[in-house]
C-alpha positions in Angstrom: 222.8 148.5 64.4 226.4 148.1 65.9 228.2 150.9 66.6 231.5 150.2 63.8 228.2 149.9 60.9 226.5 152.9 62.4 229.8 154.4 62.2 230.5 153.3 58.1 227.0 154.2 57.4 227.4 158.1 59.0 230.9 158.2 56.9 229.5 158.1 53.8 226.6 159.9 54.3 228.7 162.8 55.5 231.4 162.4 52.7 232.6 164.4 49.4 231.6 163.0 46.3 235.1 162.1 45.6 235.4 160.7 49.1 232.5 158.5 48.4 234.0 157.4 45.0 237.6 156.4 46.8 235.5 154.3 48.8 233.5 152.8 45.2 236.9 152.0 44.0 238.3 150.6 47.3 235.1 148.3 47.9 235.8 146.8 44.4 239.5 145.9 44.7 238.4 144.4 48.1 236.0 142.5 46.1 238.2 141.5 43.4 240.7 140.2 45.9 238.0 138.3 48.1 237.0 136.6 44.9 240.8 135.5 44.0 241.6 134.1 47.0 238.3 132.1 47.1 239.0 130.7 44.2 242.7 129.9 45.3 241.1 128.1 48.0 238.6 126.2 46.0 235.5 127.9 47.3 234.2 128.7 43.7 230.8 128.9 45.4 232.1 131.8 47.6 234.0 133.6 45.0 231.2 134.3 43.4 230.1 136.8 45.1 232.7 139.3 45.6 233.5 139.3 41.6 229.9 139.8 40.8 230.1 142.8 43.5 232.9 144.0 41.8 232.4 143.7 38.5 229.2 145.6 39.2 231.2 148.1 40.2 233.8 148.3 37.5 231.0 148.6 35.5 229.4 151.9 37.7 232.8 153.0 37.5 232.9 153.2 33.5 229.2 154.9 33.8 230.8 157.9 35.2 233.4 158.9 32.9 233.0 162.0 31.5 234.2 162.4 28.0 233.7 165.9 27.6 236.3 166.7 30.4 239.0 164.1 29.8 238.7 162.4 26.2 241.8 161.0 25.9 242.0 159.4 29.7 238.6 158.3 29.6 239.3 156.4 26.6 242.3 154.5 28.5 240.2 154.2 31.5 237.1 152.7 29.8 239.7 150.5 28.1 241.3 149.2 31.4 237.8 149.0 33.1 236.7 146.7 29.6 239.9 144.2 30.4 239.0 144.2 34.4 235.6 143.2 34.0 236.3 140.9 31.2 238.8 139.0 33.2 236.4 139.2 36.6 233.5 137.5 34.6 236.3 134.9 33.5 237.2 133.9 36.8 234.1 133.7 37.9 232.5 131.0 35.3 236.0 129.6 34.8 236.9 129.4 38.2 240.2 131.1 37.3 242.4 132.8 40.3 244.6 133.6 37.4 242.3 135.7 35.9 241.2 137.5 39.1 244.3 138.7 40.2 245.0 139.3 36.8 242.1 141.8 37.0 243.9 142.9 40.7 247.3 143.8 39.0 245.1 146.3 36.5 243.0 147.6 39.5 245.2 148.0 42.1 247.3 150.8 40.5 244.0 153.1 39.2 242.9 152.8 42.6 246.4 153.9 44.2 246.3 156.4 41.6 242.7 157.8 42.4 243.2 157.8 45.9 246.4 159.8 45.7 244.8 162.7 43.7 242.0 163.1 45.8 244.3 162.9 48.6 246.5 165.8 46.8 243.1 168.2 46.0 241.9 167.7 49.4 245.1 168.8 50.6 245.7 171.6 48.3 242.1 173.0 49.3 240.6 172.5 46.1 237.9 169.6 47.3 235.2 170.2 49.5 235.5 167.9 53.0 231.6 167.2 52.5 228.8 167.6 54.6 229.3 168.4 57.6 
């Protein structure tokens, strides 16, 4: 294994929960723009991928809200997360860039938003830094 994979493999294994889902959400607007500028370029065989991956992940991402905690944000979140996926599985069979970065402009600010409160715990204390 190279060094920089050995090095992202031992990063996660080692992280905080939250840590781990900054990454979940980051890999999936990574994805989402992979796919969008595939299909921008015309490579609808190569945009496949990444919007599968991250529609996979949008969808992991809506199996772990918690209801009981957060009712009312949930309910927004699963709603947003509904929209992403729905225009990630439309750019993938229509071969719409529209679409996909349509999905992007939704995703990109829950992600900004996600990593800045885990950012703010971690610095106030109240996260653990994970296994160490």
């Amino acid at each position: 294994m190279n060094p920089i994979n050995r090095y992202a493999q031992t990063q996660n294994a080692t992280a905080s929960k939250e840590r781990l889902m900054v990454l979940l959400f980051e890999a999936g607007l990574r994805h989402i723009r992979a796919g969008a500028q595939s299909l921008e370029a015309q490579n609808f065989d190569q945009a496949l991928t990444p919007l599968t991956k991250a529609s996979d992940i949008v969808m992991e991402l809506t199996r772990t809200l918690d209801a009981s905690k957060a009712p009312e944000l949930c309910e927004k979140l699963k709603d947003l997360y509904g929209f992403v996926n729905g225009r990630l599985i439309s750019a993938a069979i229509s071969h719409d860039a529209k679409a996909a970065r349509e999905a992007e402009r939704v995703f990109g600010p829950i992600v900004e938003g996600f990593q800045g409160a885990v950012e703010k715990l971690q610095s106030e204390g109240k996260l653990s830094q994970g296994a160490r």
